[in-house]
VOBAGU-142719 format. One record per residue (C-alpha): y negated, x, z negated. Coordinates in steps of 0.25 Angstrom, whole numbers, plus 5000, padded with zeros to 4 digits. Example, Ala and Ser with C-alpha at 12.3 -4.5 7.8 and 13.67 -1.06 7.14 Angstrom:
2
@north->5018&east->5049&up->4969
@north->5004&east->5055&up->4971
***
This chain:
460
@north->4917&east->4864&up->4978
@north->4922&east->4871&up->4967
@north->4918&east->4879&up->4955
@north->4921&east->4885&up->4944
@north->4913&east->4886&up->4928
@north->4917&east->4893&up->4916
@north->4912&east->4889&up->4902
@north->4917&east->4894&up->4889
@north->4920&east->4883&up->4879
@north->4924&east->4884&up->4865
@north->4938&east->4880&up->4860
@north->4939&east->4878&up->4845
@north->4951&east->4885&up->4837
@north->4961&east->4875&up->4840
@north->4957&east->4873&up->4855
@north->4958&east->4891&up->4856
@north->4972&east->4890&up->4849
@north->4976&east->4880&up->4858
@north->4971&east->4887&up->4871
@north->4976&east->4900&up->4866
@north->4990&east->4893&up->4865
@north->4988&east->4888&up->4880
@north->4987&east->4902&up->4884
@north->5000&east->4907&up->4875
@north->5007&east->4894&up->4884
@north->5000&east->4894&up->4899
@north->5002&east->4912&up->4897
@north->5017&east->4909&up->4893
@north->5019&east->4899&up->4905
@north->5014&east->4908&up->4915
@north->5022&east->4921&up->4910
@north->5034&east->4913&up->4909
@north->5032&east->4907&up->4924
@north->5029&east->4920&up->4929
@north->5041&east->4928&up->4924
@north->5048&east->4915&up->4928
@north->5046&east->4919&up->4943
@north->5048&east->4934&up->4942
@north->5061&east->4931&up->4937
@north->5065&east->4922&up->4949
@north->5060&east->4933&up->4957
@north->5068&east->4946&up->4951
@north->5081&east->4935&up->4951
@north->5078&east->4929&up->4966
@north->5073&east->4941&up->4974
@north->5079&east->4955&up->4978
@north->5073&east->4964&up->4987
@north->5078&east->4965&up->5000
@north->5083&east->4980&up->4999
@north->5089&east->4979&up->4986
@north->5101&east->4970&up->4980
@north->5100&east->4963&up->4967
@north->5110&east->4968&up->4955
@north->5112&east->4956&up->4948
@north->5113&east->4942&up->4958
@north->5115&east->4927&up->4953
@north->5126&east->4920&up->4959
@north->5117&east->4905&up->4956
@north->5107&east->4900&up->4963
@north->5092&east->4906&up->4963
@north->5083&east->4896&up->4954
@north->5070&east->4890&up->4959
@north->5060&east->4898&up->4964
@north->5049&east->4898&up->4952
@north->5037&east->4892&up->4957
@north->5024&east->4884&up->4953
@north->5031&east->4870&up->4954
@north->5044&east->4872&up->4947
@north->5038&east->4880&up->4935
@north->5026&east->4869&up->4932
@north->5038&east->4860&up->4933
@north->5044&east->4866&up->4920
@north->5031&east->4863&up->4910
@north->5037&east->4850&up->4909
@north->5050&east->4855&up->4903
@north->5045&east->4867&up->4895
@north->5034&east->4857&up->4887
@north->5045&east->4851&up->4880
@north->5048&east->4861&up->4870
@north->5041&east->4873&up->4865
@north->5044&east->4885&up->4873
@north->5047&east->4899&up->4865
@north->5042&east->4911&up->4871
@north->5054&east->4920&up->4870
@north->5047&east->4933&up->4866
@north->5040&east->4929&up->4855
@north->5044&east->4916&up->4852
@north->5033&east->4907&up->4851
@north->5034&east->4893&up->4855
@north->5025&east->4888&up->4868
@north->5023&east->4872&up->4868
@north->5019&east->4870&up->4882
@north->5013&east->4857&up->4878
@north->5001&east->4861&up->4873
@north->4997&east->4864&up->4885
@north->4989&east->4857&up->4897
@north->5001&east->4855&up->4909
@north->4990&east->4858&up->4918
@north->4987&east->4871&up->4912
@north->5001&east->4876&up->4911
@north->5004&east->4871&up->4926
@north->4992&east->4881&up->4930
@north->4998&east->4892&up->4923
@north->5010&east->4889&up->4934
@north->5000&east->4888&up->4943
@north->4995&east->4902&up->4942
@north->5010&east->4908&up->4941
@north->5011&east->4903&up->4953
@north->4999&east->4910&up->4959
@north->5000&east->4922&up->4954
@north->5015&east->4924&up->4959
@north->5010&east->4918&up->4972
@north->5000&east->4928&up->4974
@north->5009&east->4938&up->4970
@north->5021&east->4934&up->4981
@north->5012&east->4929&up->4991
@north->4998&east->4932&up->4990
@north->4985&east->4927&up->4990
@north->4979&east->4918&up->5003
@north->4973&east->4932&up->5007
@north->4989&east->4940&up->5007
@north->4985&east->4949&up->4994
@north->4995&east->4948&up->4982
@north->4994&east->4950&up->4967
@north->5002&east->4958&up->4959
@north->5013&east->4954&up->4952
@north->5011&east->4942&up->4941
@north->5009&east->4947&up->4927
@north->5014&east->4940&up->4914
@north->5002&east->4936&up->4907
@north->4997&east->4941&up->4894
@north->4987&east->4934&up->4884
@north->4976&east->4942&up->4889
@north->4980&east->4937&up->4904
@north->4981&east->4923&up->4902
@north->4968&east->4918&up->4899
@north->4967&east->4906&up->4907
@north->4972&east->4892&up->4906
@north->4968&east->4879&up->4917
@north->4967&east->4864&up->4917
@north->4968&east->4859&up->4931
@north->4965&east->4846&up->4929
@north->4953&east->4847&up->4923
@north->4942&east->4835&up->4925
@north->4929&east->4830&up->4923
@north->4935&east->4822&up->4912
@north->4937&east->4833&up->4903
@north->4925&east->4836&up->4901
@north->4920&east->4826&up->4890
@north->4904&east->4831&up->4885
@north->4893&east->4842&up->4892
@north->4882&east->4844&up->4883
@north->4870&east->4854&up->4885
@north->4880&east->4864&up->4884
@north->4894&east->4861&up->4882
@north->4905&east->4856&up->4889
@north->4917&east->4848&up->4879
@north->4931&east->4849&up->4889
@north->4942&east->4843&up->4885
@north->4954&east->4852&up->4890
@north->4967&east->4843&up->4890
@north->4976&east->4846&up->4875
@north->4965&east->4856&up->4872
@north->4953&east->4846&up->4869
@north->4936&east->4847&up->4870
@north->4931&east->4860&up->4870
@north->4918&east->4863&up->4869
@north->4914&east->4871&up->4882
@north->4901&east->4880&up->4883
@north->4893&east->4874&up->4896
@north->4885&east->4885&up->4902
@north->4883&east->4879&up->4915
@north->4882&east->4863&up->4918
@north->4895&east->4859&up->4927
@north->4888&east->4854&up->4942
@north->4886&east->4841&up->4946
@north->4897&east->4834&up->4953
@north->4908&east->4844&up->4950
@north->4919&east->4839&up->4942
@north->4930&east->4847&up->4934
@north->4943&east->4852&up->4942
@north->4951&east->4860&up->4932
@north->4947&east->4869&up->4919
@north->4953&east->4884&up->4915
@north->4950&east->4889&up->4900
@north->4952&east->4904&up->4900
@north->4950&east->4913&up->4887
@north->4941&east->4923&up->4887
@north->4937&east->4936&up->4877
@north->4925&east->4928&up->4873
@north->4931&east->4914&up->4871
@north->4937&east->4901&up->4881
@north->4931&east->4898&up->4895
@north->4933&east->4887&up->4902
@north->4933&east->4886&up->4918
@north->4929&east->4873&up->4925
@north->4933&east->4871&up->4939
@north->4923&east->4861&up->4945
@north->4922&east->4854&up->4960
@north->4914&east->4846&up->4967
@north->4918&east->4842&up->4978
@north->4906&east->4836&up->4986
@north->4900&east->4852&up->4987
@north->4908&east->4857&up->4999
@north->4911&east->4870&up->5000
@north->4901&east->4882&up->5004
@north->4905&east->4887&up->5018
@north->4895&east->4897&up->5022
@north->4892&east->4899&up->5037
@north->4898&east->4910&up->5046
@north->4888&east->4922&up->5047
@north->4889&east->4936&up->5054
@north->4888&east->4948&up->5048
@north->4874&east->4954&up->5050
@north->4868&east->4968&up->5045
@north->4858&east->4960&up->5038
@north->4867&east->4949&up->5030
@north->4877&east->4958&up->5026
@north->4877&east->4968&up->5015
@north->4889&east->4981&up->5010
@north->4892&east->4984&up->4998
@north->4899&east->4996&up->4993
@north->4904&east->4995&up->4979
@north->4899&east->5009&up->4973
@north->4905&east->5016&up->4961
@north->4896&east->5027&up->4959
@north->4886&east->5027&up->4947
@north->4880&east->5015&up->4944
@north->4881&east->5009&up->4957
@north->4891&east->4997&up->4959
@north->4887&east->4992&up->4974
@north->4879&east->4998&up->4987
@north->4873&east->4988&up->4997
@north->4870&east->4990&up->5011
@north->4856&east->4985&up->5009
@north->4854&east->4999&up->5000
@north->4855&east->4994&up->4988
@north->4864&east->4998&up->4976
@north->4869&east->4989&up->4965
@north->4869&east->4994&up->4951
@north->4883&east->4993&up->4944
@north->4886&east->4985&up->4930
@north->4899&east->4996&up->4924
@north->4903&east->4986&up->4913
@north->4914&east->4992&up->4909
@north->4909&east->5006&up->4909
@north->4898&east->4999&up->4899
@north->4907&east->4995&up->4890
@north->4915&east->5005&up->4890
@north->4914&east->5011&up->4876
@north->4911&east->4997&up->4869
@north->4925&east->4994&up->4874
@north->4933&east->5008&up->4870
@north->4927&east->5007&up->4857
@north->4933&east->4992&up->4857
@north->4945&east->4995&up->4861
@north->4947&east->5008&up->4852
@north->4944&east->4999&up->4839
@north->4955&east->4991&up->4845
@north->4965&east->5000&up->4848
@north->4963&east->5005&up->4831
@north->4968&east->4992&up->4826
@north->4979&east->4987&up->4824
@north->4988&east->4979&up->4833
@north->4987&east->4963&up->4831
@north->4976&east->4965&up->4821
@north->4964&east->4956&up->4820
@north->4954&east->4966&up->4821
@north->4963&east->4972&up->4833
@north->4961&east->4957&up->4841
@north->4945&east->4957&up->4838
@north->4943&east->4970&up->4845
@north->4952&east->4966&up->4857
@north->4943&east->4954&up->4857
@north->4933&east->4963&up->4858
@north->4936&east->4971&up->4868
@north->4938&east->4958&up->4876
@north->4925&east->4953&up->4874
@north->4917&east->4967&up->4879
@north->4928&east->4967&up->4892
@north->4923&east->4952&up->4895
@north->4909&east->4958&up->4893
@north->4912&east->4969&up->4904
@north->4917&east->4960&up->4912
@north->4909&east->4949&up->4913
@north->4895&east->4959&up->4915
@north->4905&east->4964&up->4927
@north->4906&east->4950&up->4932
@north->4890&east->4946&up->4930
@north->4888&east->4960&up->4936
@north->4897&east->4956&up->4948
@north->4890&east->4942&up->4951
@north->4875&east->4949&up->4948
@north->4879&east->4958&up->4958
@north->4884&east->4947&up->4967
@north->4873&east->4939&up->4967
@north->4864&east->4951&up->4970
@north->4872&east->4954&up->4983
@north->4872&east->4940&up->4989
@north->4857&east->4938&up->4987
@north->4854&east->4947&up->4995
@north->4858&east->4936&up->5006
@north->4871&east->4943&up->5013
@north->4879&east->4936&up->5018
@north->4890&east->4947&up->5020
@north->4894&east->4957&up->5009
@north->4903&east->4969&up->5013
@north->4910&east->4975&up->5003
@north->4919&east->4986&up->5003
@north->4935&east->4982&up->5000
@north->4939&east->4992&up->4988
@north->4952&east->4994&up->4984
@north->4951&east->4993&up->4970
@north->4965&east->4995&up->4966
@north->4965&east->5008&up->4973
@north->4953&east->5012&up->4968
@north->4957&east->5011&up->4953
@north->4969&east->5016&up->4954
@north->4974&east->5026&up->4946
@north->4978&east->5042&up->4953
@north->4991&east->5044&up->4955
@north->4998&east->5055&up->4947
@north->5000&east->5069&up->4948
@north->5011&east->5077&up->4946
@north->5015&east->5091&up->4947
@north->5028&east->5097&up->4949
@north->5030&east->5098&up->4935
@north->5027&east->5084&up->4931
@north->5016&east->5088&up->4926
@north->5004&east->5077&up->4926
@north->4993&east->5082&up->4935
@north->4977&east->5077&up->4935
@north->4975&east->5065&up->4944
@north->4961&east->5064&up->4942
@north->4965&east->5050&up->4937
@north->4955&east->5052&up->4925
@north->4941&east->5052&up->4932
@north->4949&east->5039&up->4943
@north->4951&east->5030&up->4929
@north->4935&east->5030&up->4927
@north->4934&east->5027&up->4941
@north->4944&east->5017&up->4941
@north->4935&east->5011&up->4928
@north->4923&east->5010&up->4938
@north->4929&east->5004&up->4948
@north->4936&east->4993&up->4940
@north->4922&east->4992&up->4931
@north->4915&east->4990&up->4946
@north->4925&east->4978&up->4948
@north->4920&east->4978&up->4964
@north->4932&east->4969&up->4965
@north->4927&east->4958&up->4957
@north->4912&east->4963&up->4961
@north->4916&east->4958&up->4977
@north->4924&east->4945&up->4973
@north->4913&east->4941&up->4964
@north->4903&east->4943&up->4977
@north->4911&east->4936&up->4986
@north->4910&east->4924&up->4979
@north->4894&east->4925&up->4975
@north->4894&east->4928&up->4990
@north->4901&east->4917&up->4996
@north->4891&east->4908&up->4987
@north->4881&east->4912&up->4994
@north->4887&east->4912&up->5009
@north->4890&east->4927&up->5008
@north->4903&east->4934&up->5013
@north->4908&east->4947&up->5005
@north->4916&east->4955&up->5015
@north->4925&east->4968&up->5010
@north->4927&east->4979&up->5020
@north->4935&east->4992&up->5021
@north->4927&east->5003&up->5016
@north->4933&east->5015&up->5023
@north->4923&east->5026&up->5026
@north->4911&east->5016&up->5023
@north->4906&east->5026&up->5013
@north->4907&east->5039&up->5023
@north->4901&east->5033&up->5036
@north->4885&east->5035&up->5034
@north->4880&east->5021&up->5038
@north->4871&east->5024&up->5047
@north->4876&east->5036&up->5055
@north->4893&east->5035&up->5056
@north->4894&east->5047&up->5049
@north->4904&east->5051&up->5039
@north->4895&east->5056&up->5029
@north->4901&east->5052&up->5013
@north->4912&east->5059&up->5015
@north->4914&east->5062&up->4999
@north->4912&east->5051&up->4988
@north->4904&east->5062&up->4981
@north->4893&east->5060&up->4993
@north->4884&east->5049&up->4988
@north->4871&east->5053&up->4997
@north->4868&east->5058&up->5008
@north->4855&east->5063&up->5016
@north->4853&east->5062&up->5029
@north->4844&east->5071&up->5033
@north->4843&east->5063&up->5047
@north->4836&east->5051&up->5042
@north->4832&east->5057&up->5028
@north->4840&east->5047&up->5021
@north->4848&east->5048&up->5007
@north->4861&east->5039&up->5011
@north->4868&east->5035&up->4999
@north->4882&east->5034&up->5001
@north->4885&east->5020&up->4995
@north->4875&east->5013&up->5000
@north->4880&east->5019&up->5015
@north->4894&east->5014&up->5011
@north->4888&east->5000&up->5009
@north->4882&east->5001&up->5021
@north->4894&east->5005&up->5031
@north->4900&east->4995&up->5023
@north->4890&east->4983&up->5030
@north->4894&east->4990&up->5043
@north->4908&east->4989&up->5039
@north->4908&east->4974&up->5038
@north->4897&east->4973&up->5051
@north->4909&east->4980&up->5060
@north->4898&east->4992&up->5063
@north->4905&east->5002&up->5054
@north->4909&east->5013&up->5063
@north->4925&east->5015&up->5063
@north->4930&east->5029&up->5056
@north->4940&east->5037&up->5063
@north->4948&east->5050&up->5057
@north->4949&east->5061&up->5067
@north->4958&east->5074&up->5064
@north->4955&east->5070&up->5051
@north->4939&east->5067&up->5050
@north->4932&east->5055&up->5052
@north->4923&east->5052&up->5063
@north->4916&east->5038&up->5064
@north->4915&east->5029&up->5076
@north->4905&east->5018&up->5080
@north->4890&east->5018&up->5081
@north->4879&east->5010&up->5075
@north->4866&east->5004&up->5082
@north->4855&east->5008&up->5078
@north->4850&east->4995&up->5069
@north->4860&east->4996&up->5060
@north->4857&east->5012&up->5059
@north->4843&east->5008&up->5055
@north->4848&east->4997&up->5045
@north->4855&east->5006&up->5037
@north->4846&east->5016&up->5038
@north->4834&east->5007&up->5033
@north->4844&east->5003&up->5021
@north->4846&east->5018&up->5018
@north->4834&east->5022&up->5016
@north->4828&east->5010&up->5008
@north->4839&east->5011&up->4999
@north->4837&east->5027&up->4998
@north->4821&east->5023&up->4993
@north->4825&east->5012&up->4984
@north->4825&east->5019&up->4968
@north->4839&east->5021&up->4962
@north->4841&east->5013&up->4950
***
């Protein structure tokens, strides 16, 4: 078993010198590999409908890969190498090998999940050269029991290899029986963290049982963007939202405005930038605790299966294409009111919201499922009747059963069918919709008994 605890530890001035140095060299390193490989493929690679104008008549060089650049450390630490744009000089010596034969490591990742993919087919965009803001982030791979040298009450003293002791703040007590696998320091806005990999490998790994999906152990969530609601449960229940960055909203304009007044490269110009660091680490962190809160609550309610709906974020905050009349003339796009509504939807973060569930969830045994929304909000849950059809529609009355049906909490609800497979299939005829498939009638008075609890229960 495998885990992973972060502690922040406190370098003095030499030791932050010295690791700020590192980040100049392991940054440099990993831009210079990186534009090393573009440039094998702009020279080494044509499209196959289109003909190079300038060929070489000598043989193509080795493909750049991670074996054949980790071999070149050796050779570059014997001088100092000078950065051709701004001419500083870069000793290479300084520095761990095992840090800088990570940074190689990464590279290579990065451009392999850019060519090939992740083990699921999805790629990444095209790599990026890193800036100083980017590159935060440096690992010892060979990390030990034996760097650790004291643990008091509540300190740790590491010794990190041509870096010496530091003085690590020890929060949590490392477990019993697990030993030291490797160690990453990272700076932060608030100061240096360090990240211990632990393992035991006499805990075996947690393979849960198989278990069917049930109405009674499985739960639908639908992430809601309306008011101060962030999610709807099948089970009736709505979960408040956090808005972090709505919060701080104007603490930060009136940081960054302060900012933008002084001048370029001044002191106080760097103090207000550190600043503004510090209260975006605050908004996200609060959305992080928030996140795992809301987590926690879900999977003690004892489901075993969570069925989310699969939004495409990207799409979502994306901005209206523009419009244009025959003059050229810029037309509205209504783009104005879509960037607050792209704010919320990155200020919701139901991207992270679900990861960070998935992993509370399979802790506990629990499976978190996405499904396909389509027509889950316009189907009425208990009926198999298109009822929402406008986003404006958030209640309806049904005069039949004298029911208040909200229309987030319905949508959570077909979304339960959805992953049960008793969802009802949604056909377009000459232009409208018509809905196929029938329900029993315990389900019907499920949903019915959840509908009406929850249109009793008091709104917050």
């Amino acid at each position: 078993m495998k885990t992973t605890y972060q502690y922040q530890f406190y370098p003095d001035t030499n030791q932050k010198l010295e690791l700020n140095h590192w980040l100049r060299i392991c940054r440099y390193w990993y831009n210079r590999q990186l534009g090393d490989r573009f440039d094998w493929w702009d020279m080494n690679r044509t499209g196959i409908d289109a003909c190079p104008l300038v060929s070489s008549i000598a043989n193509p060089r080795e493909k750049p890969n991670y074996y054949n650049q980790k071999a070149l450390l050796p050779f570059i630490k014997k001088d100092l190498v000078k950065v051709f744009h701004s001419g500083e000089l870069l000793d290479f010596k300084q520095v761990d090998s095992t840090v800088l034969q990570d940074v190689s490591k990464r590279v290579d990742k990065a451009f392999e999940r850019f060519i090939i993919g992740d083990s699921k087919g999805g790629k990444s965009g095209r790599p990026r050269l890193k800036t100083e803001a980017d590159y935060r982030t440096m690992t010892f791979a060979t990390a030990s029991n034996d760097w650790i040298k004291l643990i008091r009450k509540n300190w740790l003293y590491i010794r990190l290899p041509k870096l010496g002791v530091v003085k690590v703040r020890k929060h949590r007590p490392i477990p019993d029986g697990f030993i030291l696998k490797q160690a990453s320091v990272t700076r932060k806005a608030d100061g240096w963290f360090v990240q211990l990999m632990l393992e035991d490998t006499s805990v075996p790994e947690f393979t849960p049982d198989k278990i069917v999906p049930t109405w009674d152990n499985s739960i639908g969530l639908d992430a809601v963007l309306h008011e101060d609601v962030y999610l709807a449960t099948s089970e009736g229940e709505k979960l408040p939202s956090l808005k972090p960055l709505r919060k701080n909203q104007a603490k930060l304009d009136r940081i960054s405005q302060k900012r933008n007044k002084r001048k370029r490269g001044s002191k106080s110009r760097r103090k207000l930038a550190k600043r503004e660091a510090r209260r975006h680490q605050r908004i996200a962190r609060s959305r992080q605790d928030f996140h795992y809160k809301t987590a926690h609550k879900l999977v003690k309610t004892g489901a075993k299966f969570f069925f989310h709906e699969e939004l495409n974020l990207k799409g979502l905050t994306k901005r209206n294409k523009v419009k244009q009349d025959d003059d050229g003339n810029y037309l509205s796009n209504g783009q104005s009111a879509k960037s607050g509504l792209n704010k919320s939807w990155l200020d919701a973060a139901f991207g992270q919201f679900f990861k960070t569930l998935e992993y509370i969830a399979a802790k506990a045994g629990s499976v978190v499922v996405p499904q396909k929304p389509a027509y889950t909000s316009m189907v009425l849950s208990y009926r198999n009747e298109i009822i929402f059809t406008d986003c404006s529609i958030r209640d309806y009355w049904d005069e039949q059963n004298s029911l208040m049906v909200d229309r987030d909490l319905n949508a959570a609800i077909n979304l339960k069918r959805l992953g049960l497979d008793i969802f009802p299939s949604i056909k377009r005829r000459s232009g409208n919709l018509s809905v196929v498939g029938t329900m029993d009638n315990s389900t019907v008075k499920e949903i019915l008994y959840t509908l009406n609890r929850a249109a009793k229960m008091p709104t917050s």
